[in-house]
Structure formats: C-alpha cells, structure tokens
C-alpha positions in Angstrom: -72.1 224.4 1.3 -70.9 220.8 0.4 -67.7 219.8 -0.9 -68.9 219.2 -4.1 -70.5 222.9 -4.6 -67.5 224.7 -3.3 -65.0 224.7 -6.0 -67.6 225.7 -8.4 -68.6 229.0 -5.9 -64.9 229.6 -5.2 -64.8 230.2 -9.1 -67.7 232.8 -9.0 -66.9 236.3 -8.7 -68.5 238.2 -5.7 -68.7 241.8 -8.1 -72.3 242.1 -10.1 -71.7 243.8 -13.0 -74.4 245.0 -15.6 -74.3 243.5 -19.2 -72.7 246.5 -21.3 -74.4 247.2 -24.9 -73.2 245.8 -27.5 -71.7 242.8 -25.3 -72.4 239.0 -25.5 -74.3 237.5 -22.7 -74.6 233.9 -21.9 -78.4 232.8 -21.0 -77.7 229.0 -19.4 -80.9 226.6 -19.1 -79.2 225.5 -16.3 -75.9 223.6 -14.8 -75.5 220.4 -17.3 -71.9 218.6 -16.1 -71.3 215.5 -15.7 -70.1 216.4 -11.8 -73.8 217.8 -10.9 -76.8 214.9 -10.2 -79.5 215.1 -12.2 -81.4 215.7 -9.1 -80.1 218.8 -8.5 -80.5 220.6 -11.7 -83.5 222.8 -12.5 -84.8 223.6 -16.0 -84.4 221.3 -18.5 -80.6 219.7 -19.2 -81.1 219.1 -22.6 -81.9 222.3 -23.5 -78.9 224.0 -25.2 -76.8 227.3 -24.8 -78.2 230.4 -26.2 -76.8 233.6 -26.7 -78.2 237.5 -27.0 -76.5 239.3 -29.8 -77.2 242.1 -32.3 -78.8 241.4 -35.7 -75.7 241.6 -38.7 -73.2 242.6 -35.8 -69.9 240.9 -35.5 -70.3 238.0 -38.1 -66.9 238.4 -39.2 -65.3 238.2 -36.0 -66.6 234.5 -35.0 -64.1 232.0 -34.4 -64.4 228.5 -33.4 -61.0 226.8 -32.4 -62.4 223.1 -32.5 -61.6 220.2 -30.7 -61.2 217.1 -32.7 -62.3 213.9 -31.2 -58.9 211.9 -32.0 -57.6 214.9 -29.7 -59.6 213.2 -26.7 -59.9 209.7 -27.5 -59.4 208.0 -30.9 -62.6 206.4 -32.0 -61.1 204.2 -34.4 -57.6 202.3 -35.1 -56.7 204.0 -38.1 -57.0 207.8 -36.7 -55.4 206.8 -33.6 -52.4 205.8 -35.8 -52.3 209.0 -36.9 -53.0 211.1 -34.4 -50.1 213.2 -32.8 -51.4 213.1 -28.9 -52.1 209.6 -29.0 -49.0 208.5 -30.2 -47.1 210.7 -27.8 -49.1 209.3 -25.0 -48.3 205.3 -25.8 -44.7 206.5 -26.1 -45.1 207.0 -22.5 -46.4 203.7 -21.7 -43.4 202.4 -23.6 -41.1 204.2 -21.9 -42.2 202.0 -18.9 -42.2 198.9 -20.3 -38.4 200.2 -21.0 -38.3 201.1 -17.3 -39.1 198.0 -15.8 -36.8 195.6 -18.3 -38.8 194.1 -20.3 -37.2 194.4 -23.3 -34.0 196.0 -24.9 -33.8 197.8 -28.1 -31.1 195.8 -30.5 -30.3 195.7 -34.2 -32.1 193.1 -36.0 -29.9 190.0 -36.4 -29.2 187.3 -39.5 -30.8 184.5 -37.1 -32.8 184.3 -34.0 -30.8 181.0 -32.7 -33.8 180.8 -29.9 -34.1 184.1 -29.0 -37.7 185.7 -29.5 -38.1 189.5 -31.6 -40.9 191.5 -31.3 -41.0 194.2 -34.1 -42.0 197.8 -33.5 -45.7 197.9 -33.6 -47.5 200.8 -34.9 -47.9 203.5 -32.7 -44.8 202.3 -30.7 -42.4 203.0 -32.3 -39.0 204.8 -31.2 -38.6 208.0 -33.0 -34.7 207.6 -32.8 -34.5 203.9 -33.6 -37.5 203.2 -36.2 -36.0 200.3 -38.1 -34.7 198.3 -34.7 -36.5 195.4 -32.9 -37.4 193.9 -29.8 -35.1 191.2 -27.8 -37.0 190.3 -25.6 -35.5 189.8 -21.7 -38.4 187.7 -20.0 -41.0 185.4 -21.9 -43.8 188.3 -22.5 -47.0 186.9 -21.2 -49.0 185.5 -24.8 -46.2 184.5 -26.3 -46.3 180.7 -27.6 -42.9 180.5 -25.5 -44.1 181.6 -21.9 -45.8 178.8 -20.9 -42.8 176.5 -21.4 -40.5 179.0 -20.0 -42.6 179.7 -16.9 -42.7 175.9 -16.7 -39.2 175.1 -16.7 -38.4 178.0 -14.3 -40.9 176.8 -12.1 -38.9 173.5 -12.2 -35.9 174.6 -11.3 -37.1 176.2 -8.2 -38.7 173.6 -7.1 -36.2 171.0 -7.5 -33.8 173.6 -6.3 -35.7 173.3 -3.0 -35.8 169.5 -2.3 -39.0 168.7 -5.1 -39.3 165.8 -7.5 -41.4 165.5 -10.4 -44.0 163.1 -10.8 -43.4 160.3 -13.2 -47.1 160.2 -14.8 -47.8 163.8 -14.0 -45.2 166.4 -14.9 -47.1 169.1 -13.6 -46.9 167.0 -10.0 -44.2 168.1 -7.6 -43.8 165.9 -4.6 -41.6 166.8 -1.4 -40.8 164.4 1.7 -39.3 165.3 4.8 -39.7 163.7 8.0 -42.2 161.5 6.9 -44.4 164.6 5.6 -45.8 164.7 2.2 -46.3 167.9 0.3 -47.1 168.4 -2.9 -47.3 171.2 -5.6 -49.7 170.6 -8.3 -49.1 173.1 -11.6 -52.3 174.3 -14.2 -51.5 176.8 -15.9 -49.8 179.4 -14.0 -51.4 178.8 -11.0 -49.7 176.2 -8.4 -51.9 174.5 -5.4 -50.4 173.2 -2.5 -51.7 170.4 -0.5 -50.5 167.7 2.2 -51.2 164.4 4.6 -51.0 165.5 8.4 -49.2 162.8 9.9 -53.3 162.1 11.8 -54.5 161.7 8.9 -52.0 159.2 7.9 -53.4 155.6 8.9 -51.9 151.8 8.9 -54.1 151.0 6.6 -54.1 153.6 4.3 -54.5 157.5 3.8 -57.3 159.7 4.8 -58.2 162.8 2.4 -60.4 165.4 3.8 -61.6 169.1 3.0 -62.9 169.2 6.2 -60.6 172.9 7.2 -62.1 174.5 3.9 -65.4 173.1 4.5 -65.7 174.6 7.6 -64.3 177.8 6.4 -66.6 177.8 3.4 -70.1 177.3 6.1 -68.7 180.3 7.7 -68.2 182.7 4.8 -71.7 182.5 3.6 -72.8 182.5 7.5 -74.2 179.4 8.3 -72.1 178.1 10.9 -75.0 178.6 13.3 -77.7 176.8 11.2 -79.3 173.9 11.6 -77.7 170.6 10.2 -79.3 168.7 7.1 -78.9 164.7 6.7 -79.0 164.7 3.1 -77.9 167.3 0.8 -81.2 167.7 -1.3 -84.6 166.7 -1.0 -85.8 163.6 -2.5 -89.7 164.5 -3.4 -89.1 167.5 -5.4 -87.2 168.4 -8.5 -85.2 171.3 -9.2 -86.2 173.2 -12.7 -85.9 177.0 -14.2 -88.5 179.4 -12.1 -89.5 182.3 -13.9 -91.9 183.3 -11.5 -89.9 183.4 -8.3 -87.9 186.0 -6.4 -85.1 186.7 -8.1 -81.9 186.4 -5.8 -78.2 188.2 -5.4 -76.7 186.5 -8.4 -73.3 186.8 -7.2 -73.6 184.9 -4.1 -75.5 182.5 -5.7 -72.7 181.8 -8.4 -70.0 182.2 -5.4 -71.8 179.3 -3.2 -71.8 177.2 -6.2 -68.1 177.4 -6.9 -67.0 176.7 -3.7 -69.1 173.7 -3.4 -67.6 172.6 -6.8 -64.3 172.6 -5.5 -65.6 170.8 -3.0 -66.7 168.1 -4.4 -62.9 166.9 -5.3 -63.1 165.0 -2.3 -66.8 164.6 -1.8 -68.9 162.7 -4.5 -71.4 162.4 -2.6 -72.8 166.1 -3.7 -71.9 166.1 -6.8 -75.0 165.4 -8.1 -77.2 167.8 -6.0 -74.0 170.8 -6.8 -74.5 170.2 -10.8 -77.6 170.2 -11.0 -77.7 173.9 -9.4 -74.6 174.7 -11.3 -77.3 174.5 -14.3 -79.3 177.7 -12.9 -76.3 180.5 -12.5 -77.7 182.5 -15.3 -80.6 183.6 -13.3 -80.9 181.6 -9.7 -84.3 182.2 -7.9 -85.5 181.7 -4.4 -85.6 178.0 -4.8 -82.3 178.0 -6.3 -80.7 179.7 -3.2 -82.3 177.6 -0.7 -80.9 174.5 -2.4 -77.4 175.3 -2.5 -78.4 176.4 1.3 -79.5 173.2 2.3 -75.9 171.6 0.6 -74.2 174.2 3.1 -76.0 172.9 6.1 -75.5 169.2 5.2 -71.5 170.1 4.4 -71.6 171.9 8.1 -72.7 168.3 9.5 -70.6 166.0 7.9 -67.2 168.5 7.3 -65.1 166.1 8.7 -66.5 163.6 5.9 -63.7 162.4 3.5 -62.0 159.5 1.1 -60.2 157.1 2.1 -57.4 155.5 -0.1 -56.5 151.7 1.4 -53.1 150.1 1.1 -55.3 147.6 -1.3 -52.9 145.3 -3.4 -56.3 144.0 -5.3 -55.7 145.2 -8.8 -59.4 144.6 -9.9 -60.8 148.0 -11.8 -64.8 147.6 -11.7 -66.9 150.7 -13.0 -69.9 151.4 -12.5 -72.7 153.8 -14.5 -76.5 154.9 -14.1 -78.7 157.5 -15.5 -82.2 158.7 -14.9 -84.3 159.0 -17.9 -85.7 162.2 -19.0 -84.7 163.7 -15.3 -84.5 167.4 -16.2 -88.2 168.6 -16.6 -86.7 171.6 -18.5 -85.8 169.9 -21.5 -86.1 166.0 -20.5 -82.4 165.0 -20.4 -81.1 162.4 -18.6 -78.2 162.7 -16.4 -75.3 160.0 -16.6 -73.6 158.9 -12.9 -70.9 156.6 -12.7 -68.1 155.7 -11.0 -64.6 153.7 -11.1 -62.7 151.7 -8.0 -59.2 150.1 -8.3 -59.8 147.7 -5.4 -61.6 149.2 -3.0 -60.7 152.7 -3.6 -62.5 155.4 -5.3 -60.5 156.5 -8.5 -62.8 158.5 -10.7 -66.7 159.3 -10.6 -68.9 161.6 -13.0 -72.5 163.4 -12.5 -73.4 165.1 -15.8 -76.1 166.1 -18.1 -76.2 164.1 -21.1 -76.2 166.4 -24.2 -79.3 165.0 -26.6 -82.4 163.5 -25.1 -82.6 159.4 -25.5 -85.5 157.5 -26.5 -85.2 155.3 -24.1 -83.4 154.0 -20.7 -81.3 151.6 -22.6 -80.3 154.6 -24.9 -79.7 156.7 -21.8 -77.7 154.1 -20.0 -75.2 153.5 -22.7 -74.6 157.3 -22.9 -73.7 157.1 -19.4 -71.4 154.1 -19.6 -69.6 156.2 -22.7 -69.4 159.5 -20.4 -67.9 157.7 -17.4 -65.4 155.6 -19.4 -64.5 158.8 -21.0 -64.3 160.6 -18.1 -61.6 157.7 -16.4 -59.5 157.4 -19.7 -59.4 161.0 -20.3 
C-alpha cells in the first residue's frame, strides 16, 4: 500500500456491517479530495453525493451546521474586518512583530519631534489598548524615512571601519590600506564590493577586468568546454521575432541575458549584440538561444579582455555617435551607438533602440547624438 493510501485505510474499519432499516446510507460516486490524482479515481468526480432515505421520514430532524467562507478565508476586505477568526489570527502575527521589537505600544503624544507613529490599523488592533499608537523602534521597511535611515547607518559603519565617502558620489565608499583600493558602491539597499589587485595596477594606469566572473559565468551555463567564437555575432544575418521556431527554456534564456548585461560594465564591445537579444525575453526561440550562445563562447575567448584607464592628463572630451537606419526588421527602428573619451579613456558609451522610427539617416543620427549626450550628462 503506498504512503499516501495508508492513512486513509488506517481510518477504515475492518467490521462489515449491514445497512439497518430506516438508516441513512451514503452512496459515493467515488473518492473526490484534493489529496487523491485524478488518475486514480473511478467514476465520475464531479458527480455529487447522494443519499437513500424514506419518502416524508425525518424532515424535521435535518440540520445543517454551516460553514461560512469568512470562517476559512475572507473573500473580501470588509468581511475580513469583521470576522472573529480572522482577527484573532492577525492578532497573532502581531504578537510577533511585538516579539521581535519592532515597535512599542505608547500613549499618543502632543508632538512627534522626529519620531515616526504608526496608528493601529484595522484588524490590528490591541484589545487592551485600542486608542494607543505605534513608536516605532527601527525604520519599518516602506516608510519614506528608511531609506535615509538605512543610509546614514550604513555610513556610520563604514566610516567606523576605516571608509570615506566619495566627494561626487555619496553612495561611493572608498578604503585604502597598503596600497589596496576597495570600494563599496550603495543602490538602494544593496551594497557591491569591488577592488584593483595590486597586478592589475600598472605605471601607466589601471586595468579593469571581469575576467573572474566571466569565467565563472561560461561555466554556469556549461560552456567552458566549447569551442571559442572571434566575434560575438554574426555579421550576414539579422536577429528578428520567430514565431515559427522551437520555443526554448525561457528562464535560461532570460538568466544568460542578465549575466551578459552585467557584463557589459566593463565590456562595450557586446553591448550591442546583448541588447539586441535583451529585446526577445518575452518569448526567445531557437535562434535566440544560440545567439546569446555564441556571446558565451566569444566571452570564454577573450575573458581576460578588459578597460584600461591611463594616467592621461589630456583633458580633451570628444564623443562620438552612430545609428543604423531602419535596423530592426520588426518594426524598422534604428538603434543609436555612441560613445565618450576624456583623453584617451573610455568614460561613457550607449547601444539602444531608438523609440520612433526616423525618416531618414540624418533624422536617425541626430537621435543618436541626443541619446548619447544624454546618456553622459545623466
């Protein structure tokens, strides 16, 4: 007998009885539960419960004790308000947020002076105290305080711990020690950590590379063993939406395509062929796959590819900008490229699809020129 069948026989009673006259007797179409596979039932499921009785007997003695819905789960705001179960059940979860400090129960003061009050929502509320508020112990996450808070905490620690704030950036953290640079960049509530290893650290200037998480990246998707590519995309053949091919795991298709997007922080020179797949995640097809396939095996050959940032005192800016008219076949866009160097270094480049289709190069040039100075000043 499986496992799932045995609590349901253990359940059963081993005595066959006969059906005494004048009793009620149960006829099932057969076992309809959620825990049995449709598979396994015979008869029809839908079919409903009848019952064997006798004709004007024992009308008066039916009873049905009812279960209301609210009972189980609350189908709308209102009758969850005012259900008793309900309420007693998110008195519970309160009584953890209570557990774990979150908050402390207070009188309601004349001024805030800074401090942040959270009154009693419905449904919350404390039987004993049901005029009181919130005072709040940490910055609740969704607040319009917590960012800040979380901020300035953050800075604390990290100046506590030998870090300086950036002068431009003050979401830039910078620590040197023995020549080492790290630094601690802030978005959000997420921090990322990066530094120079002192190799990487020429005469001349400094050498930034993804080359560890490039590796690691060809790896995870299985390709470390794959044939190298010299260029990341094929130049005879456009990518466009396939209806007709084999449709694809869509997840690993969107996964590929964000790490190579990350990626391309330190490596323009597949930010074209990435965005352009980026434009397929809704539904990738065979074609789809094997481009961002063909990225992985060029990215495998060149890992060890990087920027690098010269001690350049030439303060000369010079941009550059391009776009191909009427690239995409679905929907004849053009697609701006340009670029920015202070000196002879690298500063700022853009690949993107323009958002209106021009009438002409000209038109599609000066769209690009907008997007890339946008992109540097912003």
């Amino acid at each position: 007998m499986t496992s799932e069948g045995e609590p349901d026989h253990q359940t059963l009673s081993t005595r066959v009885f006969f059906i005494p006259g004048g009793a009620w007797s149960l006829m099932c179409a057969g076992p309809h539960d959620k825990n049995h596979p449709a598979s396994s039932i015979i008869g029809d499921p839908s079919a409903g419960m009848q019952t064997r009785r006798k004709d004007k007997i024992d009308y008066l003695k039916m009873v049905a004790d009812l279960c209301y819905i609210s009972t189980i789960k609350p189908s709308t705001v209102d009758s969850a308000l005012k259900d008793e179960y309900w309420l007693n059940a998110m008195q519970e979860e309160l009584l953890q947020f209570r557990r774990n400090n979150v908050w402390t129960l207070v009188s309601k003061p004349e001024g805030l002076n800074e401090e942040v009050y959270v009154a009693q929502p419905k449904g919350f509320v404390v039987f004993e105290h049901p005029k009181h508020v919130y005072n709040l112990n940490k910055a609740l996450y969704g607040l319009k305080q917590a960012p800040r808070a979380w901020y300035d905490r953050l800075t604390v620690y990290l100046r506590g711990r030998g870090y300086f704030r950036g002068e431009i950036d003050k979401t830039l953290f910078i620590h040197m020690k023995s020549n080492q640079l790290l630094v601690a960049q802030i978005y959000v509530d997420d921090i990322i950590f990066g530094g120079f290893p002192q190799d990487l650290q020429k005469n001349d200037g400094i050498f930034i590379s993804q080359e560890k998480y490039a590796r690691n990246m060809v790896e995870k998707f299985g390709l470390e063993h794959a044939r190298n590519k010299r260029t990341p995309a094929v130049t005879h053949a456009k990518l466009i939406k396939d209806t007709e091919g084999a449709e694809v795991d869509h997840k690993l298709y969107r996964s590929i395509v964000g790490n190579l997007l990350y990626l391309t922080a330190s490596r323009p020179d597949i930010a074209y062929v990435v965005g352009i797949c980026a434009r397929y995640q809704a539904d990738p097809r065979i074609t789809h796959l094997e481009t961002v396939k063909r990225i992985l095996k060029y990215v495998h050959g060149t890992s060890d590819f990087g920027m690098m940032y010269s001690y350049d005192n030439t303060p000369t800016l010079v941009g550059y900008c391009d776009a191909d008219w009427a690239g995409s076949v679905n929907g004849r866009k053009s697609t701006s490229g340009g670029c920015f160097f202070l000196g002879n270094n690298l500063i700022s480049w853009l690949s993107k699809k323009e958002n209106c289709v021009s009438l002409s190069t000209a038109e599609a040039e000066y769209i690009a020129a907008g997007s890339g100075c946008t992109k540097f000043f912003g």
